[in-house]
C-alpha positions as MATLAB code, in Angstrom:
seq = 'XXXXXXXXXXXXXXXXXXXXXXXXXXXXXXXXXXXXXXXXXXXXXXXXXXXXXXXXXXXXXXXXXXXXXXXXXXXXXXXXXXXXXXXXXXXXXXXXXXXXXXXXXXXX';
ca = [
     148.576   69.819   80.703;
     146.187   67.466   78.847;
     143.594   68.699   76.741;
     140.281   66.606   76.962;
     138.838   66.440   73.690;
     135.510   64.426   72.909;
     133.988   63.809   70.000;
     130.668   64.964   70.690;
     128.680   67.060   73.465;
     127.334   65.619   75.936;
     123.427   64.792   75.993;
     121.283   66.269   78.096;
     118.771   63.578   79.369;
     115.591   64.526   77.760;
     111.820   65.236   79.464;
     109.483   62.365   78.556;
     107.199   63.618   75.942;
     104.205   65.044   77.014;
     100.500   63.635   76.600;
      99.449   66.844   75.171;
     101.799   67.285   72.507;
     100.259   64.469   70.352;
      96.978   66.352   70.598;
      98.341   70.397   70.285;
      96.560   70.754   73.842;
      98.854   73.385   76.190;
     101.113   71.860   79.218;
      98.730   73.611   81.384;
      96.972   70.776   82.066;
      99.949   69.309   83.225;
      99.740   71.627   86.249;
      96.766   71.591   88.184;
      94.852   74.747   89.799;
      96.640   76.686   86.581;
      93.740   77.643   84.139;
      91.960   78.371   87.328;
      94.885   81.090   88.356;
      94.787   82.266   84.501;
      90.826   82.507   84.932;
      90.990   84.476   87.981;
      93.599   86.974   86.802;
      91.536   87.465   83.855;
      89.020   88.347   86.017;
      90.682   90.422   88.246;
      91.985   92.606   84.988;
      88.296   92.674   84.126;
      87.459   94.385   87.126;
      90.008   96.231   87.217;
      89.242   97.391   83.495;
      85.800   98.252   84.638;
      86.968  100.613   87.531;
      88.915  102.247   85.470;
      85.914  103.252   83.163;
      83.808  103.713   86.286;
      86.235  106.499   87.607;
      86.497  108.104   84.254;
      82.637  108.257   83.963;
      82.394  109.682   87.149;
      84.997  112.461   86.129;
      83.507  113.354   83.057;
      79.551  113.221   84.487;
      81.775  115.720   87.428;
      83.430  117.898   84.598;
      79.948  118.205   82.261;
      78.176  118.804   85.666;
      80.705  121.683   86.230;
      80.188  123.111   82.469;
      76.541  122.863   82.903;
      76.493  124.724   86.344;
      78.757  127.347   85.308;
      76.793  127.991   82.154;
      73.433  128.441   84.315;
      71.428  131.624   84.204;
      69.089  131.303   86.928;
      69.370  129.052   90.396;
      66.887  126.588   89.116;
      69.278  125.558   85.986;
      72.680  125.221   88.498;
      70.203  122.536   90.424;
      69.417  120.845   87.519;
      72.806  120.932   86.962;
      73.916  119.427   90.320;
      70.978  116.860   90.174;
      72.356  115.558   86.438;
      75.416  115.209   87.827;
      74.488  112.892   90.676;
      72.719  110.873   88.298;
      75.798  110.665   86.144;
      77.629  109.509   88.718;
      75.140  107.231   89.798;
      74.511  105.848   86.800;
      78.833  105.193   86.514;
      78.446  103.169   89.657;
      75.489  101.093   88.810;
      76.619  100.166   85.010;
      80.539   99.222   87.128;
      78.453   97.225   89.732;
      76.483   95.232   86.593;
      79.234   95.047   84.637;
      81.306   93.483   87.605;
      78.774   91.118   88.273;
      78.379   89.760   85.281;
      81.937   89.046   85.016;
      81.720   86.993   88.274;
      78.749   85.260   87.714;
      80.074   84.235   84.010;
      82.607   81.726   85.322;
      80.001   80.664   88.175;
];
């Protein structure tokens, strides 16, 4: 059997050279409907983000509420208690809702 041997590699035909790449601009360009994708996932991990903070809020306005209620001496100090925590939680929700919006309304 016959060895082949060449005397160099082969070449790999090479991509044309971008437009961006005399400018330091990313490919993205290149591809449309991309930043837009990258925009909206940012978004969405925004959102996200902020539910995340909205359901710990509401668990710690829920565990304070608790504290508070169990530490009441009289009936009129476990509804204060109850009514805090409804405004807590309340107050979660609406800062989540703003927070949300703003985020959406940025890009807008």
């Amino acid at each position: 059997m016959d060895e082949i041997v060449s005397s160099s590699p082969p070449q790999l035909p090479t991509p044309p050279p971008s437009s961006n790449a005399a400018t330091g601009r990313s490919a993205g360009r290149d591809h449309p409907g991309t930043s837009s994708a990258i925009s909206r996932a940012k978004k969405e991990c925004l959102s996200f983000t902020v539910s995340l903070q909205e359901g710990l809020r509401y668990v710690k306005a829920l565990l304070l509420g608790q504290a508070k209620k169990t530490r009441a001496r009289n009936e009129r100090e476990a509804a204060e208690a109850d009514l805090w925590t409804a405004k807590m939680q309340v107050d979660a929700a609406d800062a989540a809702e703003d927070a949300k919006r703003r985020i959406h309304d940025k890009s807008a």
